[in-house]
N, C-alpha and C positions, 0 to 999 in steps of 0.2 A: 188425214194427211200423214205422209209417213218421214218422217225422219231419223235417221241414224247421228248419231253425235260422236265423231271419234273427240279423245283426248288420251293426254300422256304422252307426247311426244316433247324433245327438245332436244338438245345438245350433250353430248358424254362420250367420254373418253374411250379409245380401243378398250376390251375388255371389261367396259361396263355395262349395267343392264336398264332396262326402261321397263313399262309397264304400259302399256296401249289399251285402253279402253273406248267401248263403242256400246253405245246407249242408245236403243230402238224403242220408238214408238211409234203407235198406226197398225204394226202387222201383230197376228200372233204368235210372237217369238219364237215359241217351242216348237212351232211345225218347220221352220226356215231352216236351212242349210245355211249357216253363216261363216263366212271368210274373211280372211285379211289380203288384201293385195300391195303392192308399190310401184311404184317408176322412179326412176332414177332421171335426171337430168339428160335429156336423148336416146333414152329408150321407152321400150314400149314396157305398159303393165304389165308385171307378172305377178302369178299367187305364189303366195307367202305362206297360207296355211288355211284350213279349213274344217269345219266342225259342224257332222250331220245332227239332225233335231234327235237323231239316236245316239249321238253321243262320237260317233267314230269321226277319224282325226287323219288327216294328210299332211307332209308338209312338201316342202322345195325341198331337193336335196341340199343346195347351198344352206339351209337354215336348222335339219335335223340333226337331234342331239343339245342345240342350244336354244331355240324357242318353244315355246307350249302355249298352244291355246287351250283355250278352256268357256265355258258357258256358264249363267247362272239366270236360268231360266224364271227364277222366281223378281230376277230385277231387269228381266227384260236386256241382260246385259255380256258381250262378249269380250273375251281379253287376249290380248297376246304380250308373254312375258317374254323378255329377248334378251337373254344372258349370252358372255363371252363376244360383243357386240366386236365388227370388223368396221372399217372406213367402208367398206363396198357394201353394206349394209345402209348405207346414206343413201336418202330417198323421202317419196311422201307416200304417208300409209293411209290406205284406204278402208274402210269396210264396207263390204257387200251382203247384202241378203238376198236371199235366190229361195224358192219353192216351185216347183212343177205343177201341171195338170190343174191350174192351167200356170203356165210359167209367169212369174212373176220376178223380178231382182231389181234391187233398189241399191243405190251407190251413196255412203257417206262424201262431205266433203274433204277431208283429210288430213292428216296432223305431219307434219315434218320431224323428219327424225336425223339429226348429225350424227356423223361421229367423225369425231376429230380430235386431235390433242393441241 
């Protein structure tokens, strides 16, 4: 059975940072393409950021320069660090794993993330 476990999210002020973690089990991690996505209240998901089983790295433009994902293969485990945080940055964060041939992508449940003062 595969599950993703996001955490890390909650509540912080303009300009502060969070720590988003997502913990897979079920697939073999280090083959996965793994990403962050969000929605915000009336809109549709978009990505946030994402990290090949090779290590290469995309983001949003709205989010370059102040978040970084990263992997650590050995804990099964992906993160996304979100400094210089905005109000339009409020949203719920998702994590996804995706591999090809044959396609497979699996959706965490999601962590909420404010920002508000």
């Amino acid at each position: 059975q595969v599950q993703l476990v996001e955490s890390g999210g909650g509540l912080v002020q303009p300009g502060g940072s969070l720590r988003l973690s997502c913990a897979a089990s079920g697939i073999i991690f280090r083959l996965y393409r793994m990403g962050w996505y969000r929605q915000a209240p009336g809109k549709q998901r978009e990505l946030v950021a994402v990290i090949t089983s090779g290590d290469s790295t995309n983001y949003a433009n709205s989010v370059k320069g102040r978040f970084t994902i990263s992997r650590d293969n050995a804990k099964n485990t992906v993160y996304l660090q979100m400094n210089s945080l905005k109000v339009e940055d409020t949203a719920v964060y998702y994590c996804n794993a995706a591999v090809e041939h044959p396609l497979r992508e699996y959706w965490g449940q999601g962590t909420q993330v404010t920002v508000s003062s």
